[in-house]
C-alpha positions in Angstrom: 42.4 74.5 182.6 43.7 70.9 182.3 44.6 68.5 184.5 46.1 70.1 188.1 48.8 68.6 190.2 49.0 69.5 193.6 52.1 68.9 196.1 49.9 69.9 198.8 46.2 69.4 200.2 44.9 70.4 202.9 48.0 70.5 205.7 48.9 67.2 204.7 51.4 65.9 201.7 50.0 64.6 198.5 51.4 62.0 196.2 53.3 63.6 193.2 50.9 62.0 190.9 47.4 64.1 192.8 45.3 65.5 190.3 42.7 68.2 191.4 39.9 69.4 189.6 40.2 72.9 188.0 37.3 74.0 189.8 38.9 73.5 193.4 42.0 75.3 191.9 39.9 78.0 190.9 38.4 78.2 194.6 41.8 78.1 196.0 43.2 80.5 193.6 40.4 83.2 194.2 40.7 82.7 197.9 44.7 83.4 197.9 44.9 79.5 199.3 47.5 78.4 196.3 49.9 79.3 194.0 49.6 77.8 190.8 52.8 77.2 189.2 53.1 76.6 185.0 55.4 73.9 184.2 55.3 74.3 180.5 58.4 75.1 178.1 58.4 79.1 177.4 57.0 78.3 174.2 54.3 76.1 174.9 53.2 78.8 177.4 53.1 81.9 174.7 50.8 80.1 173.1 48.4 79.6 175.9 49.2 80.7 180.0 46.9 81.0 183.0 46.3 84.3 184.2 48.2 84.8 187.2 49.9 81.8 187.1 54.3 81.7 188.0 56.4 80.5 185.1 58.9 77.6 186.2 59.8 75.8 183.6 59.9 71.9 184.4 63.4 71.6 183.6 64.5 74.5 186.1 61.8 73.6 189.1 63.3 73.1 192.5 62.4 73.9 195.8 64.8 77.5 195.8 62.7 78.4 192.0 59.2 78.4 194.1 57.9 81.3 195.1 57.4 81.2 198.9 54.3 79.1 199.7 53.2 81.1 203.3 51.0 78.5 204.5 49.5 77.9 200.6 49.1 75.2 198.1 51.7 74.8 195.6 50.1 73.6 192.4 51.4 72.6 189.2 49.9 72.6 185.9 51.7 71.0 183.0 50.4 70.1 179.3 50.0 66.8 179.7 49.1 66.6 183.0 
């Protein structure tokens, strides 16, 4: 995995612009504590994509597009961070 943004940590708001390291992801991931969402074009993702990881193009991400968070960490990856 590259770099990780995160809109969340913890219970508090984190600056657009937080990176996380993959391995916390990872943690979060396996303990159902995030949703990673993949903000890559369609084609940029058939080349590579994250298991289990949502689809939201960058263009089309919004608030109503996210899957609901239920107390997780919304996380977005993106090719060049």
């Amino acid at each position: 995995m590259s770099t990780m943004q995160s809109t969340l940590e913890s219970h508090a708001p984190a600056p657009p612009d937080r990176t996380v390291d993959p391995a916390r992801v990872r943690e979060w991931l396996s303990r159902n504590q995030a949703i990673l969402i993949d903000v890559r074009e369609p084609d940029e993702r058939l080349r590579e994509s994250i298991p289990g990881s949502v689809s939201i193009p960058l263009a089309r991400l919004s608030a109503p597009a996210l899957p609901p968070a239920e107390g997780r960490k919304i996380v977005c990856h993106c090719k060049s961070g």
